[in-house]
C-alpha positions in Angstrom: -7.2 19.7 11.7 -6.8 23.3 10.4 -3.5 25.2 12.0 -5.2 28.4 13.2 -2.6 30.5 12.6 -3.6 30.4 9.3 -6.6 32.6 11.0 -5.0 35.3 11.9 -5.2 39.0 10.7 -1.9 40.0 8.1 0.6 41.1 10.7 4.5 41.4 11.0 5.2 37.9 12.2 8.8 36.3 11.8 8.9 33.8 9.3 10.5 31.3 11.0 7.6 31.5 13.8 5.2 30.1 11.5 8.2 27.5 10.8 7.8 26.3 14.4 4.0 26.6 14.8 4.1 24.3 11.2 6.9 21.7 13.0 4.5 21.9 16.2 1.1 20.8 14.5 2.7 18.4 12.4 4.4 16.5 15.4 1.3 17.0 17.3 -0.5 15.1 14.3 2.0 12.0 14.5 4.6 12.6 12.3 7.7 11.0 14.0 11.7 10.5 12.7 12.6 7.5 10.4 14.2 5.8 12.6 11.7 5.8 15.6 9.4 3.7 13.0 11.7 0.5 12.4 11.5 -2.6 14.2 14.7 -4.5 15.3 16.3 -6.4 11.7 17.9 -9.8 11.6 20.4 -8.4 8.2 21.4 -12.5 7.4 17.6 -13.5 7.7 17.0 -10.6 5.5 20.0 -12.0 3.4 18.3 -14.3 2.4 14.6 -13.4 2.3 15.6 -11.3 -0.5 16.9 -14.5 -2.5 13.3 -15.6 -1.7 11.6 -12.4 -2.7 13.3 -12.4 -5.8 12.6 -16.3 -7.0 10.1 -17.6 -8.7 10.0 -20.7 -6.7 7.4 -19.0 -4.4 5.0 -19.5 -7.3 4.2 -23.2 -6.6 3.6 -23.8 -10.5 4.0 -20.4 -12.3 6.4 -17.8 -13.1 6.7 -14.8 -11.0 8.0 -13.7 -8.3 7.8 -10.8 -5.1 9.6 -8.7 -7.3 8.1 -9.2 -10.4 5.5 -6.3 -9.1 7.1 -4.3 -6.2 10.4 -2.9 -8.7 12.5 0.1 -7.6 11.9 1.9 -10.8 8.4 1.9 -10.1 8.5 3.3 -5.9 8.2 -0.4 -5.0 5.0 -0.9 -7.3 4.9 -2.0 -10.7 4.0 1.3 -13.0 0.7 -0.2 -14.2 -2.5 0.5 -13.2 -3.6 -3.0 -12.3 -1.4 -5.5 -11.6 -0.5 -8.4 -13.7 0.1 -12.0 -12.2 0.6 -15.2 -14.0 2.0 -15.6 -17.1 3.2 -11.3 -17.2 5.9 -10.8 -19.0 8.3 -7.7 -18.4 8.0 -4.3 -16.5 5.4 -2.0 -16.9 3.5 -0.9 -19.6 5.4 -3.9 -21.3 3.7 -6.2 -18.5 0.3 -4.2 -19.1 0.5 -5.3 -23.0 1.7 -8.9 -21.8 -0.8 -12.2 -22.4 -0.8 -12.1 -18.2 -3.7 -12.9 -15.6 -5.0 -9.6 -14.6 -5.3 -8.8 -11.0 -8.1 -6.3 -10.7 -6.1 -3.7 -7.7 -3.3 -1.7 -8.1 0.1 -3.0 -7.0 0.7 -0.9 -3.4 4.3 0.0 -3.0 5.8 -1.8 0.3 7.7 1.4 2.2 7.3 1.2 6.1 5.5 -2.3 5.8 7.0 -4.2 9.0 7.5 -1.2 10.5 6.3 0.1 14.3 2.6 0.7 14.5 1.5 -0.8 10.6 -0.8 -3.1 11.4 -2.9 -2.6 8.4 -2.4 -4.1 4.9 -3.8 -4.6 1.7 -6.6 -2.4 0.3 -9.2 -3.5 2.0 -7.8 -4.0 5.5 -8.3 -7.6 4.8 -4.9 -8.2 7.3 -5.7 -5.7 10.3 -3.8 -6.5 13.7 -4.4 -3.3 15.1 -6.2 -2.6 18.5 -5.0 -5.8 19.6 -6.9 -7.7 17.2 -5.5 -10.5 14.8 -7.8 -10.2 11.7 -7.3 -12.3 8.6 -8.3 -14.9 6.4 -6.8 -17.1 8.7 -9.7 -16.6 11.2 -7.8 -17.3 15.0 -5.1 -19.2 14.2 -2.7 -16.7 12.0 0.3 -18.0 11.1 2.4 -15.0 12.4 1.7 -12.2 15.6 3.4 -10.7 12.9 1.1 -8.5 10.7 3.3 -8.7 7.6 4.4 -12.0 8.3 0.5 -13.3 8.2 0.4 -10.9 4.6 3.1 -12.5 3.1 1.4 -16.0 3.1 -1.8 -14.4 1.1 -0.3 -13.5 -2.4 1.3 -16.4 -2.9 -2.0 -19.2 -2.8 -3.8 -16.2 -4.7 -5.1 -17.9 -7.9 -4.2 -15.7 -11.2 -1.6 -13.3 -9.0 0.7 -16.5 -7.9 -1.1 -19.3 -8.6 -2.6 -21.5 -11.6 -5.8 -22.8 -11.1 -4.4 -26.7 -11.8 -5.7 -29.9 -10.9 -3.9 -29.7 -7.1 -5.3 -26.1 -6.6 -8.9 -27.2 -7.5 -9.3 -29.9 -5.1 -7.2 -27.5 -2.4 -9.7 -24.6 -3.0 -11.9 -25.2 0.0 -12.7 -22.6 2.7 -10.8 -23.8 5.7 -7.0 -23.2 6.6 -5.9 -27.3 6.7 -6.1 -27.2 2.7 -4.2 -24.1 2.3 -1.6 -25.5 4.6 -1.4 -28.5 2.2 -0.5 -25.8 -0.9 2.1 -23.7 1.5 3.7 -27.6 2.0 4.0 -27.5 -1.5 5.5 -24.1 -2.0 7.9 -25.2 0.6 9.0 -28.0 -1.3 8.6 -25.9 -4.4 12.0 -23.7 -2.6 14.1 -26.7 -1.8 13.7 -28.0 -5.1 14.4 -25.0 -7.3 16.4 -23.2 -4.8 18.2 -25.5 -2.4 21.3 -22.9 -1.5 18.7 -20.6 -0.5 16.7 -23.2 1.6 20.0 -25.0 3.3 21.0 -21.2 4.4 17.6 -20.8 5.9 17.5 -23.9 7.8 21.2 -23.2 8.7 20.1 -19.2 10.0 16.9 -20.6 12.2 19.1 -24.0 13.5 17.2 -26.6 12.6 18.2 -30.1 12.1 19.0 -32.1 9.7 15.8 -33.8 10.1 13.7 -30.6 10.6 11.9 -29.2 7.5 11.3 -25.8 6.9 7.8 -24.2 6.6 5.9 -21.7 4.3 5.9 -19.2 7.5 9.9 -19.7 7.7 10.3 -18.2 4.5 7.7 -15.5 4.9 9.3 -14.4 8.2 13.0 -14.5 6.2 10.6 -12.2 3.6 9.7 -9.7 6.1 13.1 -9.2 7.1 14.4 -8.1 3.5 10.8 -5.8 3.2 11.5 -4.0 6.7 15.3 -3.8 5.2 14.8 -3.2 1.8 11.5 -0.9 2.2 12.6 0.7 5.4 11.2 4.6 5.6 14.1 6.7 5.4 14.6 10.4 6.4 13.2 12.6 4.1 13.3 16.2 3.3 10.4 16.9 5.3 11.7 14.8 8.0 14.8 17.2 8.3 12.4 20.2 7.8 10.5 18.8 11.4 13.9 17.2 13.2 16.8 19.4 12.0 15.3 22.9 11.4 16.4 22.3 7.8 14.6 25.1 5.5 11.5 24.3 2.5 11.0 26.4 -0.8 8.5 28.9 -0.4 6.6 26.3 -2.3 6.9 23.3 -0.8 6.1 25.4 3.0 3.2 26.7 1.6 2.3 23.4 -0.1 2.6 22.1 3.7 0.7 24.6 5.5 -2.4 23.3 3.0 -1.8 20.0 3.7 -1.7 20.0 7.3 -4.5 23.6 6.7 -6.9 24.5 4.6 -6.5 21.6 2.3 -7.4 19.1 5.3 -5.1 16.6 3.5 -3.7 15.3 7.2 -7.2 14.7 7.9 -7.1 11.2 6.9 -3.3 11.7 5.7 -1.9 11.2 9.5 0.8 10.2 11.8 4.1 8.8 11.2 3.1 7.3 7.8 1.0 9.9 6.4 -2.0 7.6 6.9 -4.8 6.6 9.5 -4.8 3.2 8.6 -8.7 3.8 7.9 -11.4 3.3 5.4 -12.6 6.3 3.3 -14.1 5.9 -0.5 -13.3 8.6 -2.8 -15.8 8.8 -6.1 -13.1 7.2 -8.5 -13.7 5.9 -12.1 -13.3 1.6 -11.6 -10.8 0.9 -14.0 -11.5 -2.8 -14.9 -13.5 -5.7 -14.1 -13.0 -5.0 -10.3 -12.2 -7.5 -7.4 -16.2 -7.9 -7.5 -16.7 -8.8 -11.1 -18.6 -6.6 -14.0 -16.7 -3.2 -13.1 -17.6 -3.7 -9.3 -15.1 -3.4 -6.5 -16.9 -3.2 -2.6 -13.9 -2.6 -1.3 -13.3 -2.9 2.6 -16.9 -4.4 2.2 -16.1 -7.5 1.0 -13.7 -8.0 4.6 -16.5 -7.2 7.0 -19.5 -7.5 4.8 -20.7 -4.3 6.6 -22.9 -2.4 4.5 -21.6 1.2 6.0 -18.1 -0.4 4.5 -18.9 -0.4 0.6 -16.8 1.2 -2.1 -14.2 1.9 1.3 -10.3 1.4 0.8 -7.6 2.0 3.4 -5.9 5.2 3.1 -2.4 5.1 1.4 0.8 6.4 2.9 2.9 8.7 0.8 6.4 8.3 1.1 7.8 8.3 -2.8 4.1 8.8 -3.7 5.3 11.0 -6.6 6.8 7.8 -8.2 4.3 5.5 -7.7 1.9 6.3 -10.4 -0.8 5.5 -11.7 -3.2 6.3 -8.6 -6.3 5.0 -6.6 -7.6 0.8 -5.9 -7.7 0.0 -9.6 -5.2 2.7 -10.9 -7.5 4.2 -12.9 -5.7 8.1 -12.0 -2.9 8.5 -14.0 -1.3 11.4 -12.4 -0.4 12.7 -8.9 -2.6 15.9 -9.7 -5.6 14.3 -10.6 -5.5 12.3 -7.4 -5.4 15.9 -5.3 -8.1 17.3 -7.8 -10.1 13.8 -6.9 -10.6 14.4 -3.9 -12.8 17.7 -4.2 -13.7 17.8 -7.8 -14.2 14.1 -9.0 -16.2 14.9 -11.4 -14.0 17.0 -13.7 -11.7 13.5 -14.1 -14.6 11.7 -16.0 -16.9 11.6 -18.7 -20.4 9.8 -17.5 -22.1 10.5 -21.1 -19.6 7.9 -22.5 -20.0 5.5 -20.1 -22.6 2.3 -20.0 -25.5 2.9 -17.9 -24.6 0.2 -15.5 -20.9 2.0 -15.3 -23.2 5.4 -14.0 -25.2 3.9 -11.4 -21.9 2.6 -10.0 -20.0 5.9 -9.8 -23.3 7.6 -8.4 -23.1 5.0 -5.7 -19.5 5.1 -5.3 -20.5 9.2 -5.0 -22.7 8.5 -2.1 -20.5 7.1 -0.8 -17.8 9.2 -0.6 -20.3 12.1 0.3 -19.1 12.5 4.2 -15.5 13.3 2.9 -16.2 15.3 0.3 -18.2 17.8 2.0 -15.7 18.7 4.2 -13.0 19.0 1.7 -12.8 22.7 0.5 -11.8 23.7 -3.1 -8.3 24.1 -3.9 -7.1 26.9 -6.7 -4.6 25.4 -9.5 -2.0 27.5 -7.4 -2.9 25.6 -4.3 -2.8 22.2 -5.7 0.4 22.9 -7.4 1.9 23.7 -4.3 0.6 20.3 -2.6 2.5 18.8 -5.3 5.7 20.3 -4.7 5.1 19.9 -0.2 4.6 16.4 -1.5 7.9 15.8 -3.6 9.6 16.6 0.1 8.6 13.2 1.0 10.8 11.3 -1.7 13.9 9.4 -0.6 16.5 11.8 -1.5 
């Protein structure tokens, strides 16, 4: 929506009135405190889901772990424009240069996941529990009425991000849920093996017997708890800006009357976590080999097989978004501004004449698709967009 007093004729109005009128429209849009996000945490569960999160036990018969790609000097992502899975080595460009399995999306960082009202994960939605749906690749019987709980369980019988593609995991790749059950059995096992401390304290925390083993979903729940901990939205300056009538920079206010104005940045950027949980396609370069094959990613498409879906990813929140370069489904934006400038001037970010012919008819696609949006987004001045920037630093954890 557009704040309409940004409308009115130049008259003598006190400052601190367009300070309310800003606090006003954003509250009205769905921005809420840090604290009325979180869900209830069990802090010894979360104990030891971190133990979990950090071992590479989860990966039945590789070598990585949670962490490996969601790092604190990287915002909770991994610094790399597509992530790296089996066989990476190091942080990074370091990981980038590593003799690793390529995953062909860009590592999302994991702030507010478990959280109130984030019921939509992954890129392409393919986890959506929201308006009292359970959607997932576990058809109706999820593992979890817990949205983060269900996502856990995916990444780690991915082949290439956490799995190799051995004899066991070719005679378990079949499309029903009994024979994934069979390979989260193993990874279970895997635990108690490699990390039995960890796997007697969990019993121990969720009083089981002796006798009683634990499952895959006991150690993704024990996960979620250290995510929702660890990952947990925290007040930010702009929170204190809304809450506590704490003051901006000329810059950052006028970079936040655009956002939430004449840039229509809140249009799809809304609510509590700067997101509407949607599907939008933006005309980005594909960086890669995409989740599609031969520089091809459909996007949300390949969840619903929709054709009105194609070249669609879910809109990304933005707390710490200014750390959590590079930018877009297959990182192929390397900077914070180019991602603004993206979405009303794609086309000065690329270079078609250099590109293959079948790399053109892709982007023009990915154009058409992105049409709707970019019609209605108007064109921002080098001022302008620097001043997004800095509204958008005001969302870093201080």
């Amino acid at each position: 929506f557009v704040l309409s007093f940004l409308l009115l004729p130049c008259v003598a109005i006190p400052a601190n009135t367009f300070e309310d009128i800003l606090r006003e429209s954003v509250i009205k849009n769905g921005f809420i405190s840090a604290e009325d996000m979180m869900n209830p945490i069990d802090q010894k569960l979360a104990t030891i889901g971190k133990g979990i999160f950090e071992s590479e036990a989860l990966s039945l018969n590789g070598d990585i772990s949670c962490q490996s790609c969601h790092l604190d000097e990287f915002g909770s992502a991994d610094g790399i424009s597509i992530a790296v899975g089996i066989g990476g080595v190091g942080e990074g460009k370091e990981r980038a240069m590593s003799d690793g399995a390529i995953i062909p999306r860009n590592t999302l960082p994991l702030w507010g996941r478990g959280h109130k009202g984030f019921d939509v994960l992954f890129w392409d939605g393919k986890v959506n529990f929201s308006d009292n749906q359970q959607i997932s690749a576990f058809g109706d019987t999820p593992p979890s009425d817990d949205p983060l709980v269900t996502a856990i369980h995916l990444p780690a019988i991915e082949i290439r991000e956490m799995l190799i593609e051995d004899k066991f995991i070719n005679e378990s790749k079949q499309e029903d849920v009994s024979s994934a059950e069979k390979v989260y059995q193993s990874i279970a096992m895997n635990v108690q093996k490699q990390e039995p401390e960890l796997y007697d304290a969990l019993k121990k925390q969720l009083n089981l017997s002796d006798n009683e083993t634990l499952t895959f979903t006991n150690m993704a729940e024990a996960i979620s708890e250290f995510i929702k901990s660890k990952f947990a939205v925290k007040n930010t300056k702009f929170h204190k800006f809304i809450f506590n009538d704490e003051s901006l920079s000329e810059d950052e206010f006028r970079g936040a009357l655009l956002f939430y104005g004449k840039g229509k940045c809140s249009t799809c950027h809304s609510g509590a976590y700067l997101t509407d949980f949607s599907f939008h396609s933006l005309a980005l370069f594909q960086l890669g080999f995409g989740k599609n094959g031969f520089g091809v990613d459909y996007g949300r498409y390949n969840v619903t097989h929709d054709p009105k879906d194609l070249y669609k990813f879910r809109t990304p929140p933005l707390y710490n978004a200014s750390k959590t370069a590079p930018y877009g489904h297959s990182g192929s934006i390397e900077s914070l501004e180019a991602m603004v400038v993206a979405h009303y001037d794609p086309l000065s970010l690329v270079d078609p004449q250099s590109w293959t012919v079948s790399e053109r008819t892709e982007y023009y696609k990915r154009l058409v698709s992105a049409a709707e949006d970019l019609i209605q987004i108007p064109y921002l001045t080098d001022t302008e967009v620097a001043q997004i920037l800095t509204f958008l630093e005001t969302l870093e954890y201080e």
